[in-house]
N, C-alpha and C positions, 0 to 999 in steps of 0.2 A: 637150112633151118637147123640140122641136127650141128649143124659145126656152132649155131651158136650157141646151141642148147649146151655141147657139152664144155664152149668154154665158159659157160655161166656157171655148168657147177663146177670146174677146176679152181673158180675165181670163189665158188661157197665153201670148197672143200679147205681152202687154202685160206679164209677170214676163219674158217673155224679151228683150225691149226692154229693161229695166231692166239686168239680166243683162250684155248685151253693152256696153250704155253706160255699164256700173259703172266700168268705166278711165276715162273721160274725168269722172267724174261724181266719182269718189274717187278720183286717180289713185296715191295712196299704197298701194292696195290691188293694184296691181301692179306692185311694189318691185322694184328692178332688185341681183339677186344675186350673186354673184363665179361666174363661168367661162372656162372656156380649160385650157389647158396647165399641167400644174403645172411651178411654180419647187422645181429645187432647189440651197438652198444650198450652197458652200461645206460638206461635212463637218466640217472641223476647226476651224471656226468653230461656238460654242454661244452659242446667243438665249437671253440670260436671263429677258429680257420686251422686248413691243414695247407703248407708252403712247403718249394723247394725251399733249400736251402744252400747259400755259398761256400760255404765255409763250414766245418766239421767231420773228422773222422769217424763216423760209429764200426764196430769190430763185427757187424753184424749184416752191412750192406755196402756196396760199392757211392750208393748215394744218399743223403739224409734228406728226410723229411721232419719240418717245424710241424709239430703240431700245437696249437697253444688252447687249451682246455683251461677249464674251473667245476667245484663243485655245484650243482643245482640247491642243495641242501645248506642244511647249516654244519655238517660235519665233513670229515672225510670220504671221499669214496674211491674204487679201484674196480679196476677190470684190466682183463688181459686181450690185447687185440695177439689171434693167434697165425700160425703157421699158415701158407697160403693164403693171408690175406692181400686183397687186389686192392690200390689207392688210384682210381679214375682222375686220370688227366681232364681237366674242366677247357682245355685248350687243344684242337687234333693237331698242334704242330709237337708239341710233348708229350713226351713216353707215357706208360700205365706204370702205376710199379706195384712189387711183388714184396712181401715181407717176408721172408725162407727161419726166423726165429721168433718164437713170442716173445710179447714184448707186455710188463705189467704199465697201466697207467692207474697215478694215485694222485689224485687233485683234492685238494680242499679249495673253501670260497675264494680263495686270491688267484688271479689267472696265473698261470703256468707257461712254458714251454716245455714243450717234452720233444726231444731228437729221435727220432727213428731211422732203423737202419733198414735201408728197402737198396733193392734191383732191378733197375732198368728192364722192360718189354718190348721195346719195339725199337730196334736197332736202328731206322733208318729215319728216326724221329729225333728231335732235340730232348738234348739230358735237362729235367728238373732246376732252373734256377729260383731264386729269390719273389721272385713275383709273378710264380706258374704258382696254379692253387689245384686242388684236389679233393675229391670227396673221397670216402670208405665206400669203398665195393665188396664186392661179393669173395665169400672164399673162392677158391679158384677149382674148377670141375675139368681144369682141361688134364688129359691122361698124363702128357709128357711132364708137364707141373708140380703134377701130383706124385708121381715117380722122382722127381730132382726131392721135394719135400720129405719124403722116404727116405731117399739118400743121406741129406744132410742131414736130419733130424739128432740124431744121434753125433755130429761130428761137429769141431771144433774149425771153424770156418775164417776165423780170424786172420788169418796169413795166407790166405786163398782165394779172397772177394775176386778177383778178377778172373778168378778160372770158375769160379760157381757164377761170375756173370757171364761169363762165355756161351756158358752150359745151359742159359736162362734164354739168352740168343738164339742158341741150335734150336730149342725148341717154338720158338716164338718168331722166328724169321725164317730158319730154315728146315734142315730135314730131321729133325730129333736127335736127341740125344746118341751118342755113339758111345762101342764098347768101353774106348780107352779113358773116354769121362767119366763114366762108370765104375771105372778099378781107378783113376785119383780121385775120385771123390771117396770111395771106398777107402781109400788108403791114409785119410785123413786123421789125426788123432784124437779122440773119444769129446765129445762138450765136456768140461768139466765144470758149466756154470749154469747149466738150465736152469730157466726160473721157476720157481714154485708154483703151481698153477694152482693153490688156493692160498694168497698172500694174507697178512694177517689186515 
């Protein structure tokens, strides 16, 4: 009786090892999901849809996002979607993505297109195409995030997208951020294009 008591718990001990070491083992199977603070829009501003998109370089993210907006009103209107804002994948086979720059949007009554530059979240999910849609999510509350955010805030990110997507990875797939990402992102040369965060 005791021989099988104890290979019952060798065989518990050993499901529970599994268990624990399922993140590192699949680590897709603890997908990192949009939280924080909710964003909210501009009112008088209406989302008619937010799309990947095929085609487009923007200087501010490794992938673009359509968003095609109009004014609610009979005039003008503007808002700034800012820093760490999260764009929810409405699909679990595609990415979350991350905005790491403000971005103004200024609609009047005629729909628009506007390109946004966002960063991939979940490395082991399919990138953003044409007919993946998206809602506005939350700014983003996760610690690693909100440290890359810090980091670039101030830096000219332009000829870097794929080391600040990297960097976006570490923290979102694997084990955080490390030193050496740290000192190049550091090392990067100054924004010299922030936008105005009260537009006219």
């Amino acid at each position: 009786m005791k021989k099988y008591a104890l290979v019952g718990l060798v065989f518990g001990l050993a499901g529970l090892m599994l268990l624990v070491s399922c993140d590192e083992l699949f680590p897709w199977l603890d997908e990192f999901e949009p939280s924080g603070d909710p964003f909210y829009l501009n009112s008088d501003i209406e989302v008619v849809s937010i799309t990947g998109k095929d085609q487009g370089f923007p200087d501010t993210g490794t992938f673009p996002l359509s968003m095609t907006a109009r004014s609610k009103t009979s005039g003008q209107e503007s808002d700034i979607l800012p820093v760490g804002l999260l764009f929810r994948s409405t699909r679990n086979q595609v990415q979350h993505m991350l905005m790491l720059k403000d971005h103004v949007v200024t609609v009047d009554t005629n729909v628009i297109q506007l390109e946004l530059g966002t960063f991939c979240c979940n490395e082991f999910r399919e990138i953003p195409r044409d007919p993946d849609t998206f809602e506005i999510g939350p700014i983003t509350d996760n610690s690693g995030l909100r440290e890359l955010v810090s980091l670039v805030h101030d830096k000219d990110i332009s000829k870097a997208l794929w080391m600040v997507q990297r960097a976006v990875w570490l923290v979102t797939d694997s084990t955080g951020l490390t030193q050496a990402y740290r000192d190049s992102i550091n090392a990067l040369p100054p924004d010299t294009s922030k936008v105005d965060r009260f537009p006219g």
